[in-house]
py3Dmol code that shows the C-alpha trace and the ligand (Angstrom):
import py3Dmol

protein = """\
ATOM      1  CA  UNK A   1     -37.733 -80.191 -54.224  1.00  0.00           C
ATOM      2  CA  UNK A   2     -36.035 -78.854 -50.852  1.00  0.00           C
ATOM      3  CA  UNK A   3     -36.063 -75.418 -50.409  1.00  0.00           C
ATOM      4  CA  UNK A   4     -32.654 -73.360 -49.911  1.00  0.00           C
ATOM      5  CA  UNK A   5     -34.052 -70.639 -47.834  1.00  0.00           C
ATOM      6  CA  UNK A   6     -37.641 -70.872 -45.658  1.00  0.00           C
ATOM      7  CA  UNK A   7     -37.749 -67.537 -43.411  1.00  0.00           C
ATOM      8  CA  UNK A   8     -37.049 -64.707 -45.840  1.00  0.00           C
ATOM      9  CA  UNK A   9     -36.563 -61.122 -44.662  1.00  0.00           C
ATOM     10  CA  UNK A  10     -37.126 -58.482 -47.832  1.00  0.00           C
ATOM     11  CA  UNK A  11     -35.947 -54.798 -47.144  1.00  0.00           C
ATOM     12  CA  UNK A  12     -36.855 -52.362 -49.756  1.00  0.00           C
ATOM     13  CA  UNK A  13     -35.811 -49.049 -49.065  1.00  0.00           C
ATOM     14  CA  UNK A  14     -37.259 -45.124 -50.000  1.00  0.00           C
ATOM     15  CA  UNK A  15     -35.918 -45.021 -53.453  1.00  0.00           C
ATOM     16  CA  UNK A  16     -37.657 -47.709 -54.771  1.00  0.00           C
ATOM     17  CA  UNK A  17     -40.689 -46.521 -52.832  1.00  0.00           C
ATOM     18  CA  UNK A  18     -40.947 -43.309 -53.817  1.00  0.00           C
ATOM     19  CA  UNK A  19     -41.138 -41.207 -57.150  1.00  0.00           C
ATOM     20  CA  UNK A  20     -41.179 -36.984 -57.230  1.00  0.00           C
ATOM     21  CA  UNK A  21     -42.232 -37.474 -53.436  1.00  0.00           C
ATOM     22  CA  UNK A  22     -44.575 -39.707 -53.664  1.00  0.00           C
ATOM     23  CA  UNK A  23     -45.589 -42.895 -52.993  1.00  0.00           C
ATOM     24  CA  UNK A  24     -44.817 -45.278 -55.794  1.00  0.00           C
ATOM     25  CA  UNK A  25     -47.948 -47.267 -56.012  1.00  0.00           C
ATOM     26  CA  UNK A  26     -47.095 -49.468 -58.789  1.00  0.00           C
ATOM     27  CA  UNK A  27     -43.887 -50.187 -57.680  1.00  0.00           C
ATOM     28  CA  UNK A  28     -45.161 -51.152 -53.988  1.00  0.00           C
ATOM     29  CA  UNK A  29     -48.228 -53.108 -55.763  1.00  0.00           C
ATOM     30  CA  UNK A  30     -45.239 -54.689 -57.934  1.00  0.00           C
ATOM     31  CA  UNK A  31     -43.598 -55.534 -54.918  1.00  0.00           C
ATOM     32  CA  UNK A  32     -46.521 -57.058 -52.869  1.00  0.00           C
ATOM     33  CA  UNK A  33     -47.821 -59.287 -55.858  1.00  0.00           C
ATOM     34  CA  UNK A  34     -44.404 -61.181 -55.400  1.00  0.00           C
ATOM     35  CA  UNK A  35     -44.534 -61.229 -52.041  1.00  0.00           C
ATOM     36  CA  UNK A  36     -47.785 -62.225 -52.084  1.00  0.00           C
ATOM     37  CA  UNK A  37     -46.838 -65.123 -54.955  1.00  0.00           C
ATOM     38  CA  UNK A  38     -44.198 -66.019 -52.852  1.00  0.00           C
ATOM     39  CA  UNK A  39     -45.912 -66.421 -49.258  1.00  0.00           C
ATOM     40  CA  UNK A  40     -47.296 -69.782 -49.638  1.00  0.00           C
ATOM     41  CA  UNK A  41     -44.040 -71.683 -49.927  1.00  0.00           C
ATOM     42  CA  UNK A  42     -41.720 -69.170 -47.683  1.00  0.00           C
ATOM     43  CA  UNK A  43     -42.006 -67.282 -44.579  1.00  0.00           C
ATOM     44  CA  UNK A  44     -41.896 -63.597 -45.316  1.00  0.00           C
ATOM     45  CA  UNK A  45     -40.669 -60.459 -43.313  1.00  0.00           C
ATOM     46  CA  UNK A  46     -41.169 -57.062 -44.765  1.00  0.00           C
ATOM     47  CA  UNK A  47     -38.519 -54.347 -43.788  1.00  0.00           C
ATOM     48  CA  UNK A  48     -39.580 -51.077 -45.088  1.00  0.00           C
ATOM     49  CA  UNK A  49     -38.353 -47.499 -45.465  1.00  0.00           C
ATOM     50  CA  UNK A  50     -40.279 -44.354 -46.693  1.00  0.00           C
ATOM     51  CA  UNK A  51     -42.206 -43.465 -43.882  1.00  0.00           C
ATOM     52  CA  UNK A  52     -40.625 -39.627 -44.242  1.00  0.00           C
ATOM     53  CA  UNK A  53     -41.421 -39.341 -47.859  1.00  0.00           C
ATOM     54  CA  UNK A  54     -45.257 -40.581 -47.086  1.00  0.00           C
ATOM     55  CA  UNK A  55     -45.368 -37.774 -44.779  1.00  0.00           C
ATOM     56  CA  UNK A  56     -43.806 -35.235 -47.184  1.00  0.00           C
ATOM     57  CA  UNK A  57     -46.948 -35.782 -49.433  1.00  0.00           C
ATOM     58  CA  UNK A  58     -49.444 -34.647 -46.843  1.00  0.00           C
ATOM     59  CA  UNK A  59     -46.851 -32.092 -45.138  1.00  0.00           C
ATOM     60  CA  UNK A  60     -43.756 -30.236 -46.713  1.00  0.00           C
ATOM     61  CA  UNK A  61     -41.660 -29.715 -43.921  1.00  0.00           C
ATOM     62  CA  UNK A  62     -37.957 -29.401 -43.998  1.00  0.00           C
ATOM     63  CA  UNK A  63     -36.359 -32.972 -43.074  1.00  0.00           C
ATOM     64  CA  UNK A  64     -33.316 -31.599 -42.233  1.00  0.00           C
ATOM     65  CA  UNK A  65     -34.767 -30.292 -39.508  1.00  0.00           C
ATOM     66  CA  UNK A  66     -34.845 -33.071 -36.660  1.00  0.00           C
ATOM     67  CA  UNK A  67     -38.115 -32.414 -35.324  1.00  0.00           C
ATOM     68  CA  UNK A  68     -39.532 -31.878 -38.739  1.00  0.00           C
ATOM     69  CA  UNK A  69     -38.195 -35.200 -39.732  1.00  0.00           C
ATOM     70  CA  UNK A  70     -40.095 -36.938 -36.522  1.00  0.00           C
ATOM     71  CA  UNK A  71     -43.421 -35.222 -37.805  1.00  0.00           C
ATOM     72  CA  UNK A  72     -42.905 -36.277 -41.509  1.00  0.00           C
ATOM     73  CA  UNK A  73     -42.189 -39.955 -39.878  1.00  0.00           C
ATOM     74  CA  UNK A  74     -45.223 -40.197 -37.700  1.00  0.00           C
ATOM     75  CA  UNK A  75     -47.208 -38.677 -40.485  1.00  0.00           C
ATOM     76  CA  UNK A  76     -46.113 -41.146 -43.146  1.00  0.00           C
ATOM     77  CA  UNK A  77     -46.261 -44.346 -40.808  1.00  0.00           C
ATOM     78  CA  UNK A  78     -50.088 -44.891 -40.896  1.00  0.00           C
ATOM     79  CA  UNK A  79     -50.106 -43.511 -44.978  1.00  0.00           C
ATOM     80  CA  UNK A  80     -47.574 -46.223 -45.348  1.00  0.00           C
ATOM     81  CA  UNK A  81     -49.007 -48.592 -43.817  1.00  0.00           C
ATOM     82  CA  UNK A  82     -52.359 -47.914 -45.256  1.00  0.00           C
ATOM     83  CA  UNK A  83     -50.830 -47.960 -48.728  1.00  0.00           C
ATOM     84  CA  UNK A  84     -49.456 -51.630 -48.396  1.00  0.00           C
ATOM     85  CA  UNK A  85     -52.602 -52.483 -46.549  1.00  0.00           C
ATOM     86  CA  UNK A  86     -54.743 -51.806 -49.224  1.00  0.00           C
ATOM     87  CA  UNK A  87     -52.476 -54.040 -51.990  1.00  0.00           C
ATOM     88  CA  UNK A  88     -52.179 -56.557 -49.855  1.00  0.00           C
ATOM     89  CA  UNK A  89     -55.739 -57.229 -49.065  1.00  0.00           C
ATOM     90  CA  UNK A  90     -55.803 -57.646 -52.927  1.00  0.00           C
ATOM     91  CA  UNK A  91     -54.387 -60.985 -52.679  1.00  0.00           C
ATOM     92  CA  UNK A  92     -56.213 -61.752 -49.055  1.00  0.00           C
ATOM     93  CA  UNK A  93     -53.056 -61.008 -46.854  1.00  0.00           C
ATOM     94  CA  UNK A  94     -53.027 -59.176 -43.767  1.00  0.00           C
ATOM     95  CA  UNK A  95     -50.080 -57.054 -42.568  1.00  0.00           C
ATOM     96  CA  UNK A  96     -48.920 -56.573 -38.568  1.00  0.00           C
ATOM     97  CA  UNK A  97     -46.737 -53.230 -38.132  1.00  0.00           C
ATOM     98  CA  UNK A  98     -43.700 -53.688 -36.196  1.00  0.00           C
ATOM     99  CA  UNK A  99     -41.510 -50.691 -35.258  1.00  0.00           C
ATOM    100  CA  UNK A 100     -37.987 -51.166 -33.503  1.00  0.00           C
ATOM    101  CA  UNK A 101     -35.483 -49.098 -32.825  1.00  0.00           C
ATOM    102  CA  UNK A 102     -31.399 -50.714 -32.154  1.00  0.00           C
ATOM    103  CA  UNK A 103     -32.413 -50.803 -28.117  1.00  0.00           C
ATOM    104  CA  UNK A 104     -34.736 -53.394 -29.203  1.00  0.00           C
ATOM    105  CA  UNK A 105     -31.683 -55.544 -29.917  1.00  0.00           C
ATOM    106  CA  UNK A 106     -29.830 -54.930 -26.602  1.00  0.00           C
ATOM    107  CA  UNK A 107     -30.727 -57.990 -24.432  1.00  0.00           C
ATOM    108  CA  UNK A 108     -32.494 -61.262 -25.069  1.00  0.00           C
ATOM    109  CA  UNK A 109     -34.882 -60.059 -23.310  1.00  0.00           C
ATOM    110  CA  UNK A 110     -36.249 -57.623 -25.944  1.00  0.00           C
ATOM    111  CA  UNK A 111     -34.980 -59.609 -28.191  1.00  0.00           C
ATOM    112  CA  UNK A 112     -37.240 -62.560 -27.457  1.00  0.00           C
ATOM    113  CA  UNK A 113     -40.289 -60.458 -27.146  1.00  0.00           C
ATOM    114  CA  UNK A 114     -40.019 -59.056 -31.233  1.00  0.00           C
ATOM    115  CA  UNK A 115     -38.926 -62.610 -32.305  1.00  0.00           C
ATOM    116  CA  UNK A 116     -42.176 -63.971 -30.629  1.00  0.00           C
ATOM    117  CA  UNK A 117     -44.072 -61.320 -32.310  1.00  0.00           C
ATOM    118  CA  UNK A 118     -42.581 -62.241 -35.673  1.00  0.00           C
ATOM    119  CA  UNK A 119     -43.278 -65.983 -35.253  1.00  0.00           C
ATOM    120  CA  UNK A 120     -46.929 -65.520 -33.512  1.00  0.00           C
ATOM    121  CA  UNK A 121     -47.667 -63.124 -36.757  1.00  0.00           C
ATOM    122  CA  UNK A 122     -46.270 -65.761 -39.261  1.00  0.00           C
ATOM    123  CA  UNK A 123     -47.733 -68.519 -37.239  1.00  0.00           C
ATOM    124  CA  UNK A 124     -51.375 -66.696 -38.657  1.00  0.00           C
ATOM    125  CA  UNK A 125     -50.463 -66.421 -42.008  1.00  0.00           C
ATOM    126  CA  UNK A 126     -50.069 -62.552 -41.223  1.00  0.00           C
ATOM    127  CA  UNK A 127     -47.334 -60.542 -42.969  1.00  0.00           C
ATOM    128  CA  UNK A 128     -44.989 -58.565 -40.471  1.00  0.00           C
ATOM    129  CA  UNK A 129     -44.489 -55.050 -41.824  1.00  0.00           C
ATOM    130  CA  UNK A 130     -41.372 -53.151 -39.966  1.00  0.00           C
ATOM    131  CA  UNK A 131     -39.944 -50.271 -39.580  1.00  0.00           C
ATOM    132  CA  UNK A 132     -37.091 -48.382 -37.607  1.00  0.00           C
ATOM    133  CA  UNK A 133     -39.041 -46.454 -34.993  1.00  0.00           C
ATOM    134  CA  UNK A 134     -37.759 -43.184 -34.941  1.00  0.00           C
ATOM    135  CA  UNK A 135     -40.485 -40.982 -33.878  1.00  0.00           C
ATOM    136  CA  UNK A 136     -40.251 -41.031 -30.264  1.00  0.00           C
ATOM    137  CA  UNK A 137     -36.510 -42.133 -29.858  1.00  0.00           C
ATOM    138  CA  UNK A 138     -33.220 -40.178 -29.999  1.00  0.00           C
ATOM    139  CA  UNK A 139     -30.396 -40.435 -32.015  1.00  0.00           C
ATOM    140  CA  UNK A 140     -28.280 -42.858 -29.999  1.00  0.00           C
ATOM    141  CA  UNK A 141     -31.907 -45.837 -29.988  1.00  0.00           C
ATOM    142  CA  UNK A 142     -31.500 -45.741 -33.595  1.00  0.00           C
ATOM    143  CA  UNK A 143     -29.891 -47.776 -36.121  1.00  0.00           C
ATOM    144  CA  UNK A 144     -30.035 -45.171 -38.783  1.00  0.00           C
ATOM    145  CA  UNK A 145     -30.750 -46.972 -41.584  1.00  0.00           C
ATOM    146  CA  UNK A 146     -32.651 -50.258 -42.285  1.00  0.00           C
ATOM    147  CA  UNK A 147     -30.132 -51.880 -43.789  1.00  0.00           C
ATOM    148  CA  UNK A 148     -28.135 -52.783 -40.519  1.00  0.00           C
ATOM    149  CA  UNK A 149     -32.152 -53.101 -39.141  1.00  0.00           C
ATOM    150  CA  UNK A 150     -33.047 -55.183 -41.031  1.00  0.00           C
ATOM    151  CA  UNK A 151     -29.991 -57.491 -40.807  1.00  0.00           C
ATOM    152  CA  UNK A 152     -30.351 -57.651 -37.242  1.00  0.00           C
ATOM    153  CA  UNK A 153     -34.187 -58.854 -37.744  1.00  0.00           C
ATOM    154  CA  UNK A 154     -32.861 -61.414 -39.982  1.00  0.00           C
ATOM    155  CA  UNK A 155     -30.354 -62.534 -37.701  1.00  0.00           C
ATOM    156  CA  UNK A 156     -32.689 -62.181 -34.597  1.00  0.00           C
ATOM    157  CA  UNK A 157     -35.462 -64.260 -35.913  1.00  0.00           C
ATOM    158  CA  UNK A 158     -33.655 -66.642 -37.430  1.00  0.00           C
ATOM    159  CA  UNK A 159     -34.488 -66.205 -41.161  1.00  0.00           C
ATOM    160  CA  UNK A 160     -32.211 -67.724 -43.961  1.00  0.00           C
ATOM    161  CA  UNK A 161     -31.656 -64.478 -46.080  1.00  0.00           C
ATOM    162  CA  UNK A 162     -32.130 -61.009 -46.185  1.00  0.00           C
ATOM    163  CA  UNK A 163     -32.693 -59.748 -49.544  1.00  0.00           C
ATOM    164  CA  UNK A 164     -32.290 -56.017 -50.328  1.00  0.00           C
ATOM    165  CA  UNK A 165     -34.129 -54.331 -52.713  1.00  0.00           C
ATOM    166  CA  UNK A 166     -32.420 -51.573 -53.897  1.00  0.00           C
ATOM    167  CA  UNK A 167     -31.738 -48.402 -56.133  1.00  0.00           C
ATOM    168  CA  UNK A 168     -29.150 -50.278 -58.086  1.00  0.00           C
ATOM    169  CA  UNK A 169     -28.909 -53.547 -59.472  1.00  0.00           C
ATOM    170  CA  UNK A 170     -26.234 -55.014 -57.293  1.00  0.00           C
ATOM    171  CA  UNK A 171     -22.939 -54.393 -55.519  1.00  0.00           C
ATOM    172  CA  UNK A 172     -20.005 -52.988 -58.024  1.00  0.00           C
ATOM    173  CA  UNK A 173     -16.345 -52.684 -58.048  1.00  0.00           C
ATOM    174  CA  UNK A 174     -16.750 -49.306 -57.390  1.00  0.00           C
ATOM    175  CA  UNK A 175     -19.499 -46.642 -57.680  1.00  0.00           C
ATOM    176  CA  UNK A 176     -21.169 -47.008 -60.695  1.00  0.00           C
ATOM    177  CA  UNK A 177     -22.899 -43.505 -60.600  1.00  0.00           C
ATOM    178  CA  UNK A 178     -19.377 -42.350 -61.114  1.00  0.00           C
ATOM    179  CA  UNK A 179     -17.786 -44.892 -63.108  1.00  0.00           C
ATOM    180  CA  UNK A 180     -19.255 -46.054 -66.345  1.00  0.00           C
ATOM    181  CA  UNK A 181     -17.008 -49.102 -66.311  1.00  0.00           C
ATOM    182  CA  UNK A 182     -17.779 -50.359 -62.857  1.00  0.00           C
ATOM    183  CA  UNK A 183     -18.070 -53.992 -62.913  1.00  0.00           C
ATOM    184  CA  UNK A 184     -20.758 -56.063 -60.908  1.00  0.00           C
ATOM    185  CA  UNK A 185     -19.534 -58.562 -58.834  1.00  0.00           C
ATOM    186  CA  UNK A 186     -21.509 -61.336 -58.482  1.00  0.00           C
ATOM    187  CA  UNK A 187     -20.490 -62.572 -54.971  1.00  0.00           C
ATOM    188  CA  UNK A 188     -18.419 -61.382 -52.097  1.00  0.00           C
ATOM    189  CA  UNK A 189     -17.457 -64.171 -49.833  1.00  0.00           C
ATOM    190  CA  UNK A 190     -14.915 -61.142 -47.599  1.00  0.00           C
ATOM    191  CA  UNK A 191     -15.820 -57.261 -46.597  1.00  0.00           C
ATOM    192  CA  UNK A 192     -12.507 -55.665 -45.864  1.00  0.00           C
ATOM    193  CA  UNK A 193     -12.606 -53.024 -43.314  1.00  0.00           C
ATOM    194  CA  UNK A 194     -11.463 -50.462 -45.885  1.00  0.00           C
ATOM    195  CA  UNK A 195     -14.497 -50.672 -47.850  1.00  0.00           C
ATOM    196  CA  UNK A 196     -16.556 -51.160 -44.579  1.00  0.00           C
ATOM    197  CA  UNK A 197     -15.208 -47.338 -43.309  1.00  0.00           C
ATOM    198  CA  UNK A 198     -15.324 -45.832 -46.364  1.00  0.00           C
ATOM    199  CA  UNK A 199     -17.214 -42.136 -46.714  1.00  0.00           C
ATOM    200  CA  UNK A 200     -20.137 -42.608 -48.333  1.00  0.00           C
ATOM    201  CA  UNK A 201     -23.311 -40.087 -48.515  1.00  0.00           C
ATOM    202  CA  UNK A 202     -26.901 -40.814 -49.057  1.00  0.00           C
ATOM    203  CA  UNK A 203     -27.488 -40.639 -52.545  1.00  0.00           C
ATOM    204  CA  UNK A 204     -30.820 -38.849 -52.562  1.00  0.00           C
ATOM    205  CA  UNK A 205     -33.110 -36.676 -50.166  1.00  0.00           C
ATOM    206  CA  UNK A 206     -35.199 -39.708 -48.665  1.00  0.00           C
ATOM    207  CA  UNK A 207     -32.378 -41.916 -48.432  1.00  0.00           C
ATOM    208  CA  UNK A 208     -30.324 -42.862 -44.813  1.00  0.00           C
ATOM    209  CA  UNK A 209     -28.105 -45.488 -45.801  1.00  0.00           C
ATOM    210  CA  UNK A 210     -25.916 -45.935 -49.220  1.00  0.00           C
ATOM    211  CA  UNK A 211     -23.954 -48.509 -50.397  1.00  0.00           C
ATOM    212  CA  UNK A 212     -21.530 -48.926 -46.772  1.00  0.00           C
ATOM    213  CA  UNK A 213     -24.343 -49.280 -44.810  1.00  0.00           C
ATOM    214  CA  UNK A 214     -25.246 -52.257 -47.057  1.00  0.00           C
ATOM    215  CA  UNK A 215     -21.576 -53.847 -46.898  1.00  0.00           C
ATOM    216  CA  UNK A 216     -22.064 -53.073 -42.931  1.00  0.00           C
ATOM    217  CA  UNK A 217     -25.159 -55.405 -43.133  1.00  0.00           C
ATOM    218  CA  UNK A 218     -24.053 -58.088 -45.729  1.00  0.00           C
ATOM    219  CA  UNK A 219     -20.520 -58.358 -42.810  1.00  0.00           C
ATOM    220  CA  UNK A 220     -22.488 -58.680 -39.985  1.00  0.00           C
ATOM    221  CA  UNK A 221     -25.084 -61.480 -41.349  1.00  0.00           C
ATOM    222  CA  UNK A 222     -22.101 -63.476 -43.051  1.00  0.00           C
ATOM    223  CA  UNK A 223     -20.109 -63.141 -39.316  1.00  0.00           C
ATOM    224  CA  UNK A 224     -23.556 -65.038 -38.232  1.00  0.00           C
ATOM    225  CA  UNK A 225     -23.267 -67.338 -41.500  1.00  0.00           C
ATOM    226  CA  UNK A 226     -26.256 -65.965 -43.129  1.00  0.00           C
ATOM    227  CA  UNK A 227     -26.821 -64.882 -46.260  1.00  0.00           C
ATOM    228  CA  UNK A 228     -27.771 -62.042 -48.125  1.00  0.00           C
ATOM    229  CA  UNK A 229     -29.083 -60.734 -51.796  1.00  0.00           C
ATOM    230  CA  UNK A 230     -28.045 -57.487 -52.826  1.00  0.00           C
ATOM    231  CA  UNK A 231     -30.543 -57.052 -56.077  1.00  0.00           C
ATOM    232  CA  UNK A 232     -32.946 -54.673 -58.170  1.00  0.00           C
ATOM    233  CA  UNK A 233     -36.163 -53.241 -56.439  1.00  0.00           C
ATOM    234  CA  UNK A 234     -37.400 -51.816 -59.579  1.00  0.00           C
ATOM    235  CA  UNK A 235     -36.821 -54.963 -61.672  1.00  0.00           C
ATOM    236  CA  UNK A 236     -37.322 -57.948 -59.143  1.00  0.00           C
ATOM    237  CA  UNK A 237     -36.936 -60.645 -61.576  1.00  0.00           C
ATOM    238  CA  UNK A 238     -33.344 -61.334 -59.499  1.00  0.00           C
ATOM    239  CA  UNK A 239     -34.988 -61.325 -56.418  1.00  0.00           C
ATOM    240  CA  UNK A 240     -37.649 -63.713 -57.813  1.00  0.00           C
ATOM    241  CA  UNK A 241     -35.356 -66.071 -59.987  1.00  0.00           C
ATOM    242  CA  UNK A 242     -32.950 -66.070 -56.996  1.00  0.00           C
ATOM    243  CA  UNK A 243     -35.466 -67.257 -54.729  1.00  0.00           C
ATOM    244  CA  UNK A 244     -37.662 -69.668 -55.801  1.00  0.00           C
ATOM    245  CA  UNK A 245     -34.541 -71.291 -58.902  1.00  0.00           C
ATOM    246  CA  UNK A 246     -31.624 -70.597 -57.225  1.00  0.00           C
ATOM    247  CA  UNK A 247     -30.004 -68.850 -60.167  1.00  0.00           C
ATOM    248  CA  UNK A 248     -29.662 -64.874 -60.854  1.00  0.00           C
ATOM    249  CA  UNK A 249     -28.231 -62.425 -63.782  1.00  0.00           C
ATOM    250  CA  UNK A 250     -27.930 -59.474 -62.129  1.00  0.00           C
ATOM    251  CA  UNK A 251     -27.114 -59.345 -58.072  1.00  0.00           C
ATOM    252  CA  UNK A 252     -24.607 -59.731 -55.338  1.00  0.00           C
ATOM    253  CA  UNK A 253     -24.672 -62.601 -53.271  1.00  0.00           C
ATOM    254  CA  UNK A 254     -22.716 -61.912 -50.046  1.00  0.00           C
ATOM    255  CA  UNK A 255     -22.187 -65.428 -48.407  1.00  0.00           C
ATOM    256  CA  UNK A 256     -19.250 -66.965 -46.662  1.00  0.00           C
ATOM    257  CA  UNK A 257     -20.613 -70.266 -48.017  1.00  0.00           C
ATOM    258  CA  UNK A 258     -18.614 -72.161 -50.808  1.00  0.00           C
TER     259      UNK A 258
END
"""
ligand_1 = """\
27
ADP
P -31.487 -47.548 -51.298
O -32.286 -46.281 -51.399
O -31.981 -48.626 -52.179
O -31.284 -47.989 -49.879
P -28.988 -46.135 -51.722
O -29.286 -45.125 -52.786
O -28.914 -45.706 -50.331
O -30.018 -47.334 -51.917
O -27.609 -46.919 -52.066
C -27.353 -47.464 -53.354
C -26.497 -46.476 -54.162
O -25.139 -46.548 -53.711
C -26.390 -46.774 -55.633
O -27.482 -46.246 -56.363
C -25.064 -46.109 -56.032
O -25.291 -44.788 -56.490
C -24.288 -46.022 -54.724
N -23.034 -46.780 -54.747
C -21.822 -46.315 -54.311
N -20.862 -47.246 -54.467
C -21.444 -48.342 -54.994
C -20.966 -49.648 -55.395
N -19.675 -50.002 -55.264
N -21.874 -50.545 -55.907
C -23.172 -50.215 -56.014
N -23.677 -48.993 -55.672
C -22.850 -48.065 -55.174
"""
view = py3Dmol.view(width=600, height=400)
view.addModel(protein, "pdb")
view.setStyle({"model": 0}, {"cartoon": {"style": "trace"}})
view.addModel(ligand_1, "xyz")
view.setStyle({"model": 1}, {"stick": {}})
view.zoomTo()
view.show()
């Protein structure tokens, strides 16, 4: 059977991550063991956030604070890490850490240095782990959110998909935290700019991105003609299903593909 998709970049973001500030181990382990079920017939990249809530569980500083928010980062990077270490070496894997910030994008230079990083670490069988560096960068180095991150990793090392694993099941006809009747649409072949400037806030302490900086990353992959899978992270049978069948209940795919 040929395979839709080869080079697969996952981001799962703090939310799903974390539970009452903390890690959410069975989540993450839930997360790995498909990963991990899935790495012998796909390339995988891992994009993940929750560095800052890691941190908060050895350190309760304020993270509206900027500073504090660097500390809680570079505290929470190596408890992270450590965390998916340990669940991946379960099923034999080893993980690489890759941090970027948006200057990492800026010229083909750079950009050629992280994609032979990515390929080098697949080459090995070894799973790249990344994250949005912002410890020792300022505001204006930074994406902001790993959803536009992670959709320039897909589109900068040439993967088929990004897949985002997320708070909510999939993309709705409007904000289904406020509207009980909000429909989900299955695909979205056109972002208008409307929805693409629309206010949005975070929608809980740990979180930097929201639903617009998802549309912001679903329009910039389909203006490259890739792909991406707006689904679940705390049910990933879409994800799964979507994957490895082709077929999905629940999820947005945004694609400019007929
Ligand atoms: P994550 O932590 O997974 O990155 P966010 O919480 O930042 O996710 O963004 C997803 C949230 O965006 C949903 O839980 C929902 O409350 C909100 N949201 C606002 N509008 C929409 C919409 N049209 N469709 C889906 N979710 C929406």
């Amino acid at each position: 059977m040929s395979q839709k998709y080869k080079r697969i970049v996952f981001k799962v973001g703090s939310g799903v991550l974390t539970e009452n500030n903390k890690i959410a181990k069975d989540r993450m382990l839930a997360l790995v063991s498909l990963l991990a079920g899935l790495k012998s017939d796909y390339e995988i990249i891992l994009v993940t956030s929750g560095a800052v809530s890691a941190g908060y569980t050895a350190l309760q500083l304020d993270r509206s604070i900027k500073i504090s928010k660097k500390v809680l980062a570079a505290v929470g990077q190596p408890i992270l890490m450590s965390s998916y270490k340990n669940k991946f070496e379960i099923y034999g894997i080893d993980t690489a850490q890759i941090l970027l910030t948006e200057d990492d994008f800026d010229s083909r230079e750079r950009t050629e240095i992280f994609r032979q990083i990515i390929n080098t670490t697949l080459k090995h069988g070894i799973l790249p782990i990344v994250n949005e560096n912002d410890i020792s960068t300022t505001e204006e180095q930074l994406f902001g959110d790993n959803d536009q991150l992670s959709a320039h990793v897909t589109y900068y090392t040439n993967s088929d998909l990004l897949i985002i694993l997320s708070d909510i099941d999939g993309y709705y006809d409007s904000n289904p935290s406020q509207n009980p009747d909000a429909k989900m649409l299955k695909i979205m072949r056109e972002i208008t700019d409307e929805l693409l400037t629309q206010e949005e806030m975070p929608t809980h302490e740990f979180a930097s991105g929201g639903i617009v900086t998802k549309l912001k990353a679903a329009s910039y992959l389909m203006s490259k003609d890739k792909e991406m899978f707006l689904c679940s992270g705390y049910d990933l049978k879409s994800a799964k299903e979507f994957i490895t069948k082709n077929i999905y209940n629940k999820g947005t795919l945004f694609t400019n593909k007929s």
